[in-house]
N, C-alpha and C positions, 0 to 999 in steps of 0.2 A: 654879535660879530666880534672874535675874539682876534682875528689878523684883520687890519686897516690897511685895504686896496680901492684904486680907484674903482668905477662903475665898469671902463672897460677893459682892466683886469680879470673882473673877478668873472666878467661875462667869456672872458678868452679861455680863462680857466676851466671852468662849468665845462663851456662847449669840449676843450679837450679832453680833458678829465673823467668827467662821468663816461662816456663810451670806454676810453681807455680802460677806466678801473671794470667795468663789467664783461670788457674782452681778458684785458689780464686775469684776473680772478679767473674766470671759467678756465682759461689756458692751466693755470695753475693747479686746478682743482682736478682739470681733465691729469695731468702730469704724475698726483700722488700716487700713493702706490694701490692697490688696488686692497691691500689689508688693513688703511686705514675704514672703509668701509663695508667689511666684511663682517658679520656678526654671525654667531654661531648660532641661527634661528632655526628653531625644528618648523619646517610646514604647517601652518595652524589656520582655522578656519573661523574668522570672525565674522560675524554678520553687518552687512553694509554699515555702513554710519551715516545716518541721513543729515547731519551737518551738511559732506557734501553734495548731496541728489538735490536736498528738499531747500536747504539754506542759500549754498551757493551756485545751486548747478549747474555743475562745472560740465555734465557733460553737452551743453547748449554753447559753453566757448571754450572748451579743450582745444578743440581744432583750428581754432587761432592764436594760439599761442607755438613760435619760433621753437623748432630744436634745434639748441647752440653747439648742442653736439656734433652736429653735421659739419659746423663750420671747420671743429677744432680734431675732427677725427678721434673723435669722441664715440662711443654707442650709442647707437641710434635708439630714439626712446618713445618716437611718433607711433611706429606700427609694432606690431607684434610678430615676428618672425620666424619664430618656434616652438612649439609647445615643450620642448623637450625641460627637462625636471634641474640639467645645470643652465641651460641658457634662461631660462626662469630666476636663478638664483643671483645671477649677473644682470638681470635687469634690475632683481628689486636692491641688489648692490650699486647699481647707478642712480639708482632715483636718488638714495642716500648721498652720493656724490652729487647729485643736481644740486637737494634741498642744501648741503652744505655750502657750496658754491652760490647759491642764493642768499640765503642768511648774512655770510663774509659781504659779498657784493652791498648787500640791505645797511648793515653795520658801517662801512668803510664812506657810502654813497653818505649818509646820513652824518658822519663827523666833515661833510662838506660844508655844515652850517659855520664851520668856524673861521670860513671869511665871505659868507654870505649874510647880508644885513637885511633887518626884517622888512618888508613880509618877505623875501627870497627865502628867507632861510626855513620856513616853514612852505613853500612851493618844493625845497629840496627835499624836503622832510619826506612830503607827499608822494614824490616821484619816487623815493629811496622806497616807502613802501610799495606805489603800487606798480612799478616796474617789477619787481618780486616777489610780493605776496601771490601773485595767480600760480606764480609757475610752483611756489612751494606747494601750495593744496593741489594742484594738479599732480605734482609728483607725488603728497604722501594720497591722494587719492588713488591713483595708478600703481601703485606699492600695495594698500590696504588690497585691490583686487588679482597681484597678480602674486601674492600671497594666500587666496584662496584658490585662484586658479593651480599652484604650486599643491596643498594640500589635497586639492582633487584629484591632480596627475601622481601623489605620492600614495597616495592611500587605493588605487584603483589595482 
């Protein structure tokens, strides 16, 4: 603990704090411009990566996992609503914006150890990961497929 607060400071903090930084973050992230996430990717067709099937399979809890997009008027990234080859391109351009929005969130959540005293500080730890780790493999997971779904719609 590198800032010395009392117990119910640091408890007043947390409670506001972490929500706050994971609304603002996302607000922010929703905000950028849409070329910080744009890469100039030709359609390519990888074969699954069973990390995600076989390791964490994600597709048994995808669908419980929150899209913040909705709140923030955002792109919506729950269902699939076009096949068409540019709204394709814009989806896998948001995931990119998710996982970055994630990561920030992971990073910022996690330098919250420095006025939480142990064990908190490693309860924060844990949160800071597993509040955002699902949704990162869920987005590069949902990217890796609608990256082949894209080269299938390009190549036909």
């Amino acid at each position: 603990m590198w800032i010395d607060l009392t117990n119910l400071w640091i408890i007043v903090i947390n409670i506001i704090a972490i929500p706050t930084t994971h609304l603002l973050i996302a607000w922010w992230s929703t905000a950028l411009p849409a070329r910080f996430f744009t890469r100039n990717d030709t359609p390519r067709t990888t074969p699954p990566n069973p990390i995600y099937d076989r390791l964490f399979r994600i597709r048994r809890w995808k669908h419980l996992l929150p899209d913040g997009a909705l709140w923030l008027n955002g792109f919506p990234k729950e269902k699939l609503q076009s096949i068409e080859s540019e709204y394709l391109r814009t989806f896998i351009r948001e995931t990119r914006r998710g996982e970055f929005s994630h990561w920030v969130q992971t990073l910022c959540i996690a330098s919250f150890i420095s006025w939480n005293p142990y064990p908190a500080n490693l309860i924060i730890l844990a949160y800071a990961g597993l509040s955002n780790f699902p949704c990162i493999l869920n987005l590069r997971y949902t990217r890796q497929r609608m990256h082949r779904l894209l080269h299938q719609i390009t190549t036909r």
